[in-house]
RODO-2510 file (C-alpha; in nm, 4 decimals, decimal comma):
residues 528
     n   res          X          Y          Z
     1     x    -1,6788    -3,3899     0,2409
     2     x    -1,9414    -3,1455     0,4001
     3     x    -1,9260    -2,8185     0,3568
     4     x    -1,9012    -2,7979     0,7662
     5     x    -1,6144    -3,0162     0,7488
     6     x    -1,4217    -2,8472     0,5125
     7     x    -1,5478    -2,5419     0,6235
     8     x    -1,3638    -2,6243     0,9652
     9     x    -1,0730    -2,7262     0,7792
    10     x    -1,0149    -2,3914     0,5751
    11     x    -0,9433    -2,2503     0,9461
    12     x    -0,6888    -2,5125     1,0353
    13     x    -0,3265    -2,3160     1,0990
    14     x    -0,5317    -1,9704     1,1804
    15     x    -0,4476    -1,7652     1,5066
    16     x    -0,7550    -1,7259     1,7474
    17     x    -0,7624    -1,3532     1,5734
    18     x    -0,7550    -1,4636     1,2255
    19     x    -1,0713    -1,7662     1,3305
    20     x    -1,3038    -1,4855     1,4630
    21     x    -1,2687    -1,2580     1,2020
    22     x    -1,3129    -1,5340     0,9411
    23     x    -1,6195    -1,6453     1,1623
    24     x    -1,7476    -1,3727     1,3034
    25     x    -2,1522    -1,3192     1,2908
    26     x    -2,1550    -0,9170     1,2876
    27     x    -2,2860    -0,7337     1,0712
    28     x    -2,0572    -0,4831     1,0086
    29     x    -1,6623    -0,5525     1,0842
    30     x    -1,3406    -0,3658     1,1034
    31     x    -1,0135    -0,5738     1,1030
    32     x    -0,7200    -0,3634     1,1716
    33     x    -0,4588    -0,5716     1,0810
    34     x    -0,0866    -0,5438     1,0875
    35     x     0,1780    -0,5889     0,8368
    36     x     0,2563    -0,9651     0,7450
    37     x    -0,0642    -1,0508     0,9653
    38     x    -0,3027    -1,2401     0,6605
    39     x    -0,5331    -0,9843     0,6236
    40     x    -0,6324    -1,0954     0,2366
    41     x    -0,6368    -1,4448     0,3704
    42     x    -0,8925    -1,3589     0,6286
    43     x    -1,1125    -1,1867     0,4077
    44     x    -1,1035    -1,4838     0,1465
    45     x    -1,1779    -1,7348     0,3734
    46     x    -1,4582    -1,5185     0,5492
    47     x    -1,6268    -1,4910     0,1477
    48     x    -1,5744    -1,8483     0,1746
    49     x    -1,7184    -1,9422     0,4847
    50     x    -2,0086    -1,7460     0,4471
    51     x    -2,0862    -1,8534     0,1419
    52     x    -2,0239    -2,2428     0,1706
    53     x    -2,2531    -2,2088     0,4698
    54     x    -2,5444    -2,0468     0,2529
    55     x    -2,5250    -1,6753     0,4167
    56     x    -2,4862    -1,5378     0,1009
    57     x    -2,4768    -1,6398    -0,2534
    58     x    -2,1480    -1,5239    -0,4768
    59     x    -2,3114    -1,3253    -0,7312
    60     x    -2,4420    -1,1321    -0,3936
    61     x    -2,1000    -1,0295    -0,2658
    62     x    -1,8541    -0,7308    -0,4065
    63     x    -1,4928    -0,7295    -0,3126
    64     x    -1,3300    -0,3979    -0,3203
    65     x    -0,9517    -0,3339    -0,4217
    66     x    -0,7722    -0,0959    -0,4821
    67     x    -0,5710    -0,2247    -0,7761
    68     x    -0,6506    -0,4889    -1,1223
    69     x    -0,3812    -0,7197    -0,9678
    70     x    -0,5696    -0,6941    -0,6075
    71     x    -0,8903    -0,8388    -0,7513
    72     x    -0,7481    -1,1029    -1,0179
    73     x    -0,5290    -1,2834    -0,6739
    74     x    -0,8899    -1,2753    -0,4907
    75     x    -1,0720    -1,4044    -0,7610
    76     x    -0,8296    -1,6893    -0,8468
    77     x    -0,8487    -1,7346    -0,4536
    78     x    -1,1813    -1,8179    -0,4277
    79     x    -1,1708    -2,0248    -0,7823
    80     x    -0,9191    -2,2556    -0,6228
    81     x    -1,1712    -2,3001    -0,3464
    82     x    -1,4481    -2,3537    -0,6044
    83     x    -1,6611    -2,0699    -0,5551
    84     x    -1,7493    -1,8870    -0,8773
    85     x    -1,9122    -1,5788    -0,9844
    86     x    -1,7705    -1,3181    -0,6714
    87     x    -1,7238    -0,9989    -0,7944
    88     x    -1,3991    -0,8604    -0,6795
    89     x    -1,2253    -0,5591    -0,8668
    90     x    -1,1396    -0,2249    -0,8139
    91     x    -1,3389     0,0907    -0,6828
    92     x    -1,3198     0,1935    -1,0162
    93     x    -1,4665    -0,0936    -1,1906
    94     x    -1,7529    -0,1207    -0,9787
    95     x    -1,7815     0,2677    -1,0649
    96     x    -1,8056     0,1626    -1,4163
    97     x    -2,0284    -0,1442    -1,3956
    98     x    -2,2936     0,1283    -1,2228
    99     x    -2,2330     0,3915    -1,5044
   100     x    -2,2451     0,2007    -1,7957
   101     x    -2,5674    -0,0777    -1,6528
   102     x    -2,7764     0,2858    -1,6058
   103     x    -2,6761     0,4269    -1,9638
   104     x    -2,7565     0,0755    -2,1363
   105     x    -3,0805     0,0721    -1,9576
   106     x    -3,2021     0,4393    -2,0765
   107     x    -2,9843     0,4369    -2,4196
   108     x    -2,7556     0,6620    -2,3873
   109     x    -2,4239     0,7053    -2,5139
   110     x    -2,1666     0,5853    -2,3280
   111     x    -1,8893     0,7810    -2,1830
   112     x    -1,5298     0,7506    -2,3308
   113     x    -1,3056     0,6473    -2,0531
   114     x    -0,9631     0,8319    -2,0413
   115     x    -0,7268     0,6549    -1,8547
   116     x    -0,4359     0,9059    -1,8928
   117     x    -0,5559     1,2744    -1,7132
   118     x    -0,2496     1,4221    -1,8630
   119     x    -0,3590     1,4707    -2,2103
   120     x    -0,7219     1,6260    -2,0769
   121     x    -0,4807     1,8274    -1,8751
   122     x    -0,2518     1,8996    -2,1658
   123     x    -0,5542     1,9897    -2,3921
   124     x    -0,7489     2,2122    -2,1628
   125     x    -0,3964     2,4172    -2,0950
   126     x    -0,3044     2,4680    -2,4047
   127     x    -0,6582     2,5746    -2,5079
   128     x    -0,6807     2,8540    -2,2116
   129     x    -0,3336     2,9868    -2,3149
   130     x    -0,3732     3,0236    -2,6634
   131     x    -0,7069     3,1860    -2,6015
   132     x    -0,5665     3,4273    -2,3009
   133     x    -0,7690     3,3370    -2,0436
   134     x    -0,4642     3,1919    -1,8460
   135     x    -0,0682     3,0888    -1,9272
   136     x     0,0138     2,7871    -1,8139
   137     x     0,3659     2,6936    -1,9132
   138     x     0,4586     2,3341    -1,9945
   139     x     0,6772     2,3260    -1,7135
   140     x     0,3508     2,3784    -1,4426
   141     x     0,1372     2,0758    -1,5927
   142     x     0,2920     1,8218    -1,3929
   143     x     0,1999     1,9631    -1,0948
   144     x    -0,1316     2,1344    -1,2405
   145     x    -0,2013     1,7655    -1,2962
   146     x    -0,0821     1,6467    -0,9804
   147     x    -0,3216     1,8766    -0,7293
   148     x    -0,6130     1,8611    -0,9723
   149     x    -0,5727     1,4441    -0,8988
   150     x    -0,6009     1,5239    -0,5036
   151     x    -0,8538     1,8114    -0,5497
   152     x    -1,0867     1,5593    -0,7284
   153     x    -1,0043     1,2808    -0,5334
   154     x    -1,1122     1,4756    -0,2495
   155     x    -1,4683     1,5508    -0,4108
   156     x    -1,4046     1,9080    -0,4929
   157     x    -1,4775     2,1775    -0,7543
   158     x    -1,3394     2,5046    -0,7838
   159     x    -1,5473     2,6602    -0,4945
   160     x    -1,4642     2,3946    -0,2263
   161     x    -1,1105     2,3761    -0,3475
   162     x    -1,0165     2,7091    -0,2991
   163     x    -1,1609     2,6456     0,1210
   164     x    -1,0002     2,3655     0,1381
   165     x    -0,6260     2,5259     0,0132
   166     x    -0,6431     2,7495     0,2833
   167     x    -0,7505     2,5438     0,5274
   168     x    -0,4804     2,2524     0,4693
   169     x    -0,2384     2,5133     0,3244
   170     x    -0,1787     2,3284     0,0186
   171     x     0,0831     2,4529    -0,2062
   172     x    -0,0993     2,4929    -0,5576
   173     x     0,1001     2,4825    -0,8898
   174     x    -0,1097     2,8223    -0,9910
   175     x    -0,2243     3,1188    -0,7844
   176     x    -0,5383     2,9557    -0,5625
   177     x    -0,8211     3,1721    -0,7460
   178     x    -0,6644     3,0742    -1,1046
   179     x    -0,6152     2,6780    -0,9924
   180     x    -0,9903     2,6708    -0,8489
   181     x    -1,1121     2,8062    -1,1927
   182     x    -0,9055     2,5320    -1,3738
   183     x    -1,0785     2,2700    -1,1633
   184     x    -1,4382     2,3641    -1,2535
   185     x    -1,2871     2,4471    -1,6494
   186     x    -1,1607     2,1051    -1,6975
   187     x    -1,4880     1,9330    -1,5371
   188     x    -1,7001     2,1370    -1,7762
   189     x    -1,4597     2,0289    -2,0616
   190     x    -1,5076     1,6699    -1,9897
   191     x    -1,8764     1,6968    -1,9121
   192     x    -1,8637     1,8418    -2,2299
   193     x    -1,6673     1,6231    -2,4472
   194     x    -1,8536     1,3111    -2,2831
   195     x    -1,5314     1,2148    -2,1167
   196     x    -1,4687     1,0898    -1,7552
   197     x    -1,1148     1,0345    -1,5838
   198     x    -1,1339     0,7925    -1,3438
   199     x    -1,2049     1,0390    -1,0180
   200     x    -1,4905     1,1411    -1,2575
   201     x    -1,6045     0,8270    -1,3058
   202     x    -1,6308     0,7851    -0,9502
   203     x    -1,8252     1,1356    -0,9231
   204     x    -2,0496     1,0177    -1,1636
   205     x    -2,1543     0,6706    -1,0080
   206     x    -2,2135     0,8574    -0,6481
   207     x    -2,4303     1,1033    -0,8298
   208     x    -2,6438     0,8144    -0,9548
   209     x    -2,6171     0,6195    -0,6424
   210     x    -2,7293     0,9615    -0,4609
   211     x    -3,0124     1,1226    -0,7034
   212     x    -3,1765     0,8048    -0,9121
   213     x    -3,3669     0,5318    -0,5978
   214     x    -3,4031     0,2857    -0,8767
   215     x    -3,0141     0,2878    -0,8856
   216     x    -2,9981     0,2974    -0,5533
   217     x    -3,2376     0,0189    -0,4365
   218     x    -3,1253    -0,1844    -0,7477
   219     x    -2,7707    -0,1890    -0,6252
   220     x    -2,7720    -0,2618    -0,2868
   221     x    -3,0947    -0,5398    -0,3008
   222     x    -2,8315    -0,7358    -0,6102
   223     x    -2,5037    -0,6089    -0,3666
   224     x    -2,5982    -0,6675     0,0160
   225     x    -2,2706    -0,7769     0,0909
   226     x    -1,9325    -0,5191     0,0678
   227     x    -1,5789    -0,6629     0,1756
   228     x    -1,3102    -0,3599     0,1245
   229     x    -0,9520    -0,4995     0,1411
   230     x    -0,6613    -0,2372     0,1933
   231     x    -0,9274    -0,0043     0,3768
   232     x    -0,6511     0,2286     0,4474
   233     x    -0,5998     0,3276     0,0498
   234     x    -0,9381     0,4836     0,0796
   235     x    -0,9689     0,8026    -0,0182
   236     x    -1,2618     1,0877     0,0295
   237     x    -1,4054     0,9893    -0,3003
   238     x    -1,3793     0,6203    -0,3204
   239     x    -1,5386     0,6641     0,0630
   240     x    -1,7913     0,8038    -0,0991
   241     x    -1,8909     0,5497    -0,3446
   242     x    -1,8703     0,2872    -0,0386
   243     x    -2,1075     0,4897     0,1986
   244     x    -2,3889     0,5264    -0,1345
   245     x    -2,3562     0,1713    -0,2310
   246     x    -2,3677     0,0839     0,1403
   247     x    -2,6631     0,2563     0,2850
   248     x    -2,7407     0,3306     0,6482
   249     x    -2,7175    -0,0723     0,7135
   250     x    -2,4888    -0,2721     0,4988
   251     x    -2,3444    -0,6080     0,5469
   252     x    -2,0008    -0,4709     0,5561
   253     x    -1,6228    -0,5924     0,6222
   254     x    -1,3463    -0,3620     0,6100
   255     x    -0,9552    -0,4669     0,6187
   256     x    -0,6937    -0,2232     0,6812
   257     x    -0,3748    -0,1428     0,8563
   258     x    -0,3515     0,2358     0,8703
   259     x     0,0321     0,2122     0,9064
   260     x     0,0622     0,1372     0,5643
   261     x    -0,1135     0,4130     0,4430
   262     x     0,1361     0,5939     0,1785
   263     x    -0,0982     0,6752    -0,1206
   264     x    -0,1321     1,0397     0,0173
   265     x    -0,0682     1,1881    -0,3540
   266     x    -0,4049     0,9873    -0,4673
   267     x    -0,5937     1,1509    -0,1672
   268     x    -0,5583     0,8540     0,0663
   269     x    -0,6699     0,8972     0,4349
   270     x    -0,5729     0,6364     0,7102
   271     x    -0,8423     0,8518     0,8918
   272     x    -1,1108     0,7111     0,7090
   273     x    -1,0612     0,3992     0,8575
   274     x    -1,2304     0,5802     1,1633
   275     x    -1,4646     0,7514     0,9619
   276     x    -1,5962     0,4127     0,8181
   277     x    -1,6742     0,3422     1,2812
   278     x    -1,7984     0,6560     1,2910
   279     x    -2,0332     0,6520     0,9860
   280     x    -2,1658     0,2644     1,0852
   281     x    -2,1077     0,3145     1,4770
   282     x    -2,2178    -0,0286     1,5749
   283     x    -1,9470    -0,1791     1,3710
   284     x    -1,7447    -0,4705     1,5576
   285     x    -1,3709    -0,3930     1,4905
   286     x    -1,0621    -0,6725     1,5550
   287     x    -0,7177    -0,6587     1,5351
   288     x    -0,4968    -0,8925     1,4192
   289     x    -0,1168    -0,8589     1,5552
   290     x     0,0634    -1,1351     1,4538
   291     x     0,3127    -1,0788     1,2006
   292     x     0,3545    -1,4193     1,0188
   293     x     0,6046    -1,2598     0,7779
   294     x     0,8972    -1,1453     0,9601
   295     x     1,1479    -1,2092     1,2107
   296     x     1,0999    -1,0821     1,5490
   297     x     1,4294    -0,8776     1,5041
   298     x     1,2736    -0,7257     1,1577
   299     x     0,9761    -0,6439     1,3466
   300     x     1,1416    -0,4769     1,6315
   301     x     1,3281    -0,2530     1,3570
   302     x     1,0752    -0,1926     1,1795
   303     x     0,8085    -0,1009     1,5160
   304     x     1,0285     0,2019     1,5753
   305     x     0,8345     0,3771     1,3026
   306     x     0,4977     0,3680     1,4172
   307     x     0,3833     0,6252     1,6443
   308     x     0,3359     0,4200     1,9925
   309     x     0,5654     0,1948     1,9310
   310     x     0,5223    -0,1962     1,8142
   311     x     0,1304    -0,1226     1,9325
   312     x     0,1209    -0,5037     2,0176
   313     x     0,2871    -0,6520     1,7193
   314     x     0,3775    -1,0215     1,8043
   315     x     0,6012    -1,2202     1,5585
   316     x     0,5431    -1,5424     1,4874
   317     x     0,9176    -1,6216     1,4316
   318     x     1,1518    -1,5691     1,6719
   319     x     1,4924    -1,6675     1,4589
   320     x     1,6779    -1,4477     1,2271
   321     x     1,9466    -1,2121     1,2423
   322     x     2,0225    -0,8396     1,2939
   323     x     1,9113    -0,6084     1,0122
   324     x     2,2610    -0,4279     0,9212
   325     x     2,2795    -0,0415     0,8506
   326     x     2,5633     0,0956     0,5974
   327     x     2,6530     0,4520     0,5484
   328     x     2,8860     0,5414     0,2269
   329     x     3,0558     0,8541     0,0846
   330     x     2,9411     0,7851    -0,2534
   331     x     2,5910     0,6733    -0,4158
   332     x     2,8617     0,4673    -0,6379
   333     x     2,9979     0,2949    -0,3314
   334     x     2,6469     0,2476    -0,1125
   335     x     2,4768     0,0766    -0,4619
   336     x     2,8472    -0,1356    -0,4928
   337     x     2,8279    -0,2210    -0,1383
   338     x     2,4593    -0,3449    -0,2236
   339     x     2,5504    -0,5427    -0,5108
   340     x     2,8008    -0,7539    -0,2640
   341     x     2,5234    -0,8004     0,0132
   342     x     2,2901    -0,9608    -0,2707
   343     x     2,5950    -1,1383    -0,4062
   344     x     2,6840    -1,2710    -0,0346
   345     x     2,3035    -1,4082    -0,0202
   346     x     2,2830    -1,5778    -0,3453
   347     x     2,6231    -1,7638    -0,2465
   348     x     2,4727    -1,8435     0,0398
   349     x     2,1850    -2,0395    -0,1301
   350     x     1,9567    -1,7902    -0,1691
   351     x     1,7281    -1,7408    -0,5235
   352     x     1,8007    -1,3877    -0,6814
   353     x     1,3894    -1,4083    -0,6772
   354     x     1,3654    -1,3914    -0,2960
   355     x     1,5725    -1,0275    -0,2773
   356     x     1,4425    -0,6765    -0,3537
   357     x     1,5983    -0,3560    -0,3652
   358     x     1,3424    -0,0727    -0,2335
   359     x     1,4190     0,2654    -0,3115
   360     x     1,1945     0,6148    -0,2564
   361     x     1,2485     0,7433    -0,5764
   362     x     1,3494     0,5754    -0,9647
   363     x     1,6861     0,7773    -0,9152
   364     x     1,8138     0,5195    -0,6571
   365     x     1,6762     0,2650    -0,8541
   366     x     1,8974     0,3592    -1,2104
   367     x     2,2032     0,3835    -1,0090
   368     x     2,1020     0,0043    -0,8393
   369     x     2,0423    -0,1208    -1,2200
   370     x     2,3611    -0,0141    -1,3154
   371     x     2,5446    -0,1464    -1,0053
   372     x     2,3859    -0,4845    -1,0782
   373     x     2,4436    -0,5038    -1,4258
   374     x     2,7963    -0,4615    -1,3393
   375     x     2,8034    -0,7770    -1,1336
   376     x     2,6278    -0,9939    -1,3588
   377     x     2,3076    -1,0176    -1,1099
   378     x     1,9941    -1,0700    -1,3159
   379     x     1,7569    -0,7602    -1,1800
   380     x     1,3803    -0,6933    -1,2622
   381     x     1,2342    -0,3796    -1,2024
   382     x     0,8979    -0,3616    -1,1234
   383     x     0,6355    -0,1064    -1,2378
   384     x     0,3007     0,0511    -1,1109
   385     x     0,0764    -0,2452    -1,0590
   386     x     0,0085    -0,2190    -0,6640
   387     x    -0,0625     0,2069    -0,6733
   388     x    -0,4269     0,2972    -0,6564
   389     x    -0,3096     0,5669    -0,9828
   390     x    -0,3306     0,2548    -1,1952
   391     x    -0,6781     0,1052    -1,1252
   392     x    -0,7949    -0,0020    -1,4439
   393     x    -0,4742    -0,0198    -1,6159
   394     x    -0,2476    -0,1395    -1,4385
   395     x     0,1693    -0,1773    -1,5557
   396     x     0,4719    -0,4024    -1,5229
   397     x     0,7229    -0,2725    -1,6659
   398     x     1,0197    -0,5551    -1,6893
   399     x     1,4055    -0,4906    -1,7849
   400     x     1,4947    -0,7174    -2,0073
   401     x     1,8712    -0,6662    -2,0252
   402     x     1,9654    -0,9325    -1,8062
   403     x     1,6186    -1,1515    -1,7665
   404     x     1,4022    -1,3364    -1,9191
   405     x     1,0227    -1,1571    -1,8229
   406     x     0,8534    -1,4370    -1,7920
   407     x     1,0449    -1,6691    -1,6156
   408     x     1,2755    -1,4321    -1,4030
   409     x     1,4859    -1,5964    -1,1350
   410     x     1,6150    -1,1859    -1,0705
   411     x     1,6355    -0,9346    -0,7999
   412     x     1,3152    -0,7484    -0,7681
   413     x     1,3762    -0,3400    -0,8308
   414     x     1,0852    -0,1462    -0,6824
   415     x     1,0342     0,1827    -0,5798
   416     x     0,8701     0,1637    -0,2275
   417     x     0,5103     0,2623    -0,3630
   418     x     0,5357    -0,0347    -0,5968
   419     x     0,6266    -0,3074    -0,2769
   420     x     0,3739    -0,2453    -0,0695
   421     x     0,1769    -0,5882    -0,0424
   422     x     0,4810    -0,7778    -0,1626
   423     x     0,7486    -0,9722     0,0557
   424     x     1,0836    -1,0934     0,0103
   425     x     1,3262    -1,2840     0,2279
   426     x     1,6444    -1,0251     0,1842
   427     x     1,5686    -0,6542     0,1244
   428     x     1,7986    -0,3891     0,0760
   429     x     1,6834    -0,0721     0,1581
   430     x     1,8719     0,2032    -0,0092
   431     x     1,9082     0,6123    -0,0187
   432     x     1,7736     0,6862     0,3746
   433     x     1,8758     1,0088     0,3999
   434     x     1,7193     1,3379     0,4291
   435     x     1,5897     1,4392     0,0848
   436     x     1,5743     1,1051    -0,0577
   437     x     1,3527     0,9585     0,2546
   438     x     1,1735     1,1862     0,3953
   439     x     1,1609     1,3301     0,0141
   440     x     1,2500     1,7005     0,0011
   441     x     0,8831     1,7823    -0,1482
   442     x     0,7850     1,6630     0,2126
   443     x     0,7161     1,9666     0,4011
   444     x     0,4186     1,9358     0,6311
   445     x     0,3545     1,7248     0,9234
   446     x     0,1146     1,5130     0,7439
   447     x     0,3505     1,4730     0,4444
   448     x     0,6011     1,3731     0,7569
   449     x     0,4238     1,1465     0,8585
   450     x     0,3628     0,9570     0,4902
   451     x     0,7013     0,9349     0,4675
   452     x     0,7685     0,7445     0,7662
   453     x     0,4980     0,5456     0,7063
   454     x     0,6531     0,4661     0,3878
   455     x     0,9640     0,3821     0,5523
   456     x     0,7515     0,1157     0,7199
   457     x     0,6377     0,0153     0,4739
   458     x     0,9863    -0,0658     0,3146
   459     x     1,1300    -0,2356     0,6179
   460     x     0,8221    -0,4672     0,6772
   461     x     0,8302    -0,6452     0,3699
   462     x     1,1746    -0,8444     0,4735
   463     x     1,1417    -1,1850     0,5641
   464     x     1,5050    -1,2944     0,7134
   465     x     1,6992    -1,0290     0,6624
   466     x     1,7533    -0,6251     0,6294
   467     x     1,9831    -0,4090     0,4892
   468     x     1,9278    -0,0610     0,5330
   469     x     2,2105     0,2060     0,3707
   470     x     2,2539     0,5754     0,2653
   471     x     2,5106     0,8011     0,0886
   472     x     2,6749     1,1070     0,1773
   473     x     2,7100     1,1711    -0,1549
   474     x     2,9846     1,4114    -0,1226
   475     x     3,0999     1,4024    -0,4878
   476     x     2,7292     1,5071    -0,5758
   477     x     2,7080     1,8801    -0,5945
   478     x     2,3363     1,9475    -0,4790
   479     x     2,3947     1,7488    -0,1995
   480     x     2,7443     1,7835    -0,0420
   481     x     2,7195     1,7041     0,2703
   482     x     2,3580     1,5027     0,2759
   483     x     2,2723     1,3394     0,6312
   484     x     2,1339     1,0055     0,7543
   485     x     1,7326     1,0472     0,7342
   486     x     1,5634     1,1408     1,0433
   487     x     1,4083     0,7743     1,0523
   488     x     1,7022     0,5874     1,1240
   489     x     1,7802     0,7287     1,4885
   490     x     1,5062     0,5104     1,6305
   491     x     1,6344     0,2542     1,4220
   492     x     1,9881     0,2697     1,4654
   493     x     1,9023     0,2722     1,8712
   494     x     1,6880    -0,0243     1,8093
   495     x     1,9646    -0,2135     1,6092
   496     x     2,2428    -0,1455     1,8513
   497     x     2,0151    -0,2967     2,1870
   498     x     1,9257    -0,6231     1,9505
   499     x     2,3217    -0,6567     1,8852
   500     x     2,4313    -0,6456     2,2644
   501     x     2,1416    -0,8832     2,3604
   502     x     2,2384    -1,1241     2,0957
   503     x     2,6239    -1,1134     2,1199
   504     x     2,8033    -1,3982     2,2614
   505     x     2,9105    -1,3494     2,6547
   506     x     3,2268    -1,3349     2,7287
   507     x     3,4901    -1,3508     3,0470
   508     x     3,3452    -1,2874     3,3754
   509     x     2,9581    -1,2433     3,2055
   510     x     3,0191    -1,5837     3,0513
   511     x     3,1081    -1,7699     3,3534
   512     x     2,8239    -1,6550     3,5759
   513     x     2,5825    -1,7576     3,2934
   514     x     2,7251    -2,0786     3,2816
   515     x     2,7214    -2,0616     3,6964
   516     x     2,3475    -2,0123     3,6518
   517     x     2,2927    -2,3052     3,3886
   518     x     2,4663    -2,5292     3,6237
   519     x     2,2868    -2,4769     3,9311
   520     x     1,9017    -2,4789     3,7684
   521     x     2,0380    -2,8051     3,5669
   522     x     2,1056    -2,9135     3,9496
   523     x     1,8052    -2,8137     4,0676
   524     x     1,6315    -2,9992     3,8539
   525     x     1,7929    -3,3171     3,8250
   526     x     1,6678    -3,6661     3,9683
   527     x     1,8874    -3,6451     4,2675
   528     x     1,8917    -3,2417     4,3141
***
């Protein structure tokens, strides 16, 4: 078979969206796609195309994740389709391949790579409190760890970080002027114990990119092609890294949906989506809209999140039924209530495999585990692999009380963070109410608004059914009286209109519909 004919036959089954951004001749393009819309697919098949059709080479084209998992699924991808030799990892491990190539060419040492900030956090506080210079009580390092991860992911040192603060009113774990010396403290520490993290890895790989041209040129004549999947997980750093290796003319496709933008904590900015048009302005952008995944009654739900609406959103399948949503006195009685929903599926015929439980936080999660356990249903919980946190290292962590981990035929436990990018045909949605989802920590309108788009996230990864719930909790003493989250009065409203356009008709209703049925049958018969 040619590679024109089977190059036409990788597109057979794709939407008139998904065949121009798979053969589209631009230089530089955007796909803004929705969730459940193919957007990996399309970017496999375009490294595909353009290599089978002698554009580029493979060893000539880097594809950009955002997590280890991300780039083994593409690379296995394009090995099942024969093509060898694409590099396709992480931001991080491109990071490193720059680093350590420029170090093994002038003989230097090579950094150490610490994978775990925490104990550079750990050892830097405990050194500056035993010597006076600040107290820093265990309590605080969470959190000191926790804004020093945005403030580098952000690009900044002490100086810039203290601007910023103000600026974005951030709420640092240590009076501003103290926090901004603890930024530049801990870079000098690593710079001086030879150690990078893995924003500092980053850092360190732009600063070549930026100050050595050999580096520079090097790169992008061996790298003139840059796919970036999951655009919207960008953050200012990562950006970046993608502007130096990309120069003022790359060859350049980006794939994003900035709905599902909900890695704020790692410095994640839907806006750089737009930054990436601004910064290449001649870039072509698409958008694909059709939701493959989901019912059209899913979707609907689900649309009342984003901010205009379903923006266009067109599902591909028009069956399924009305997502259900519970409210219980008790966490005890919503996770029971759960428990029976899964049960009612898996009598139905469905696998335990093709159900997940999505919860904001690990707390709704334990209670879940325990609910399960109770009623015999094999449960797996899932652990960090699809956050940006665990680049290079990623984690699954599996409970093996009830199933086997490798061949697990078990309802899939995951907080929300941990979902994104997978899909199920029955998800249960637990804990929306206010503290739980939108999290109390969430204070400012851009926290807000990563919330709901978290909530988005949750409800579009359901196939064929929903089922959304929250507790009131009274019989938990910090929150008595705890009320349905903000994020279900659109939904609720949305819920109620599918139910009275899909219930059956009945007396006088149900005889002028049949009136109606009659007369066009009439109409339209051989003798009408």
């Amino acid at each position: 078979m040619s590679d024109e004919a089977f190059s036409e036959q990788m597109l057979v089954g794709l939407t008139p969206e998904q065949r121009e951004a798979v053969n589209s001749h631009a230089r530089r393009l955007m796909v803004r796609a929705t969730a459940g819309s193919g957007k990996t697919h399309v970017l496999t098949l375009r490294i595909q195309r353009r290599i089978l059709e002698g554009e580029l080479s493979p060893d000539q084209v880097l594809a950009m994740t955002f997590t280890r998992k991300a780039g083994d699924e593409l690379r296995k991808r394009l090995f099942r389709a024969g093509i060898r030799d694409v590099r396709a990892g992480t931001f991080h491990r491109a990071a490193l391949t720059i680093v350590t190539r420029y170090r093994e060419d002038h003989n230097l040492r090579p950094y150490t790579l610490e994978s775990h900030r925490a104990r550079l956090v750990t050892s830097l506080a405990t050194q500056l409190t035993n010597d006076g210079e600040m107290t820093i009580a265990d309590w605080q390092l969470p959190r000191v760890e926790q804004e020093l991860g945005w403030a580098l992911s952000q690009g900044l040192t002490g100086v810039t970080y203290s601007k910023s603060a103000k600026k974005l009113k951030r709420d640092s774990p240590l009076p501003t002027p103290i926090f901004a010396e603890f930024i530049d403290r801990y870079i000098g520490m690593c710079q001086a114990k030879h150690v990078l993290d893995f924003d500092l890895l980053l850092r360190e790989a732009i600063t070549l990119l930026q100050t050595d041209k050999a580096v520079r040129d090097g790169f992008r004549h061996t790298t003139p092609a840059l796919f970036v999947d999951e655009t919207q997980d960008m953050n200012p750093l990562q950006f970046s890294l993608l502007r130096e290796m990309a120069g003022d003319d790359p060859d350049l496709f980006c794939v994003g949906d900035p709905n599902q933008s909900i890695y704020g904590f790692n410095g994640a900015n839907p806006q750089l989506m737009t930054e990436v048009l601004q910064t290449w302005p001649d870039t072509q952008v698409l958008d694909l809209t059709r939701n493959h995944r989901s019912t059209a009654s899913i979707i609907a739900v689900a649309s009342t999140l984003l901010e205009a609406g379903a923006k266009g959103i067109v599902p591909a399948r028009e069956d399924g039924e009305v997502p259900l949503i519970r409210a219980y006195d008790t966490d005890t009685d919503e996770a029971n209530a759960v428990a029976t929903w899964l049960s009612n599926k898996h009598s139905a015929h469905s696998s335990w495999r093709s159900m997940a439980v999505l919860a904001r936080t690990n707390r709704e999660l334990e209670r879940m585990a325990t609910a399960l356990e109770f009623a015999n249903i094999p449960f797996e919980r899932r652990g960090a692999d699809h956050s940006p946190a665990s680049d290079l290292v990623g984690t699954r962590e599996v409970n093996r009380r009830v199933v086997d981990a490798e061949h697990p035929d078990a309802v899939a436990l995951s907080t929300i963070h941990r979902a994104k990018g997978l899909e199920f045909q029955h998800v249960a949605c637990v804990g929306w109410a206010e503290g739980v989802l939108p999290n109390y920590n969430a204070q400012t309108d851009v926290q807000i608004a990563e919330e709901q788009r978290l909530a988005y996230v949750a409800l579009s990864r359901a196939e064929q059914s929903l089922f959304i719930s929250y507790s009131k909790a009274k019989d938990e003493p910090k929150f008595p009286n705890r009320e349905q989250s903000r994020f279900l009065t659109p939904v609720i409203e949305k819920v109620k209109e599918l139910e009275k356009i899909q219930s059956p008709l009945t007396g006088d209703a149900r005889k002028n519909r049949l009136a109606e049925l009659r007369a066009a049958l009439d109409a339209n018969s051989p003798q009408g």
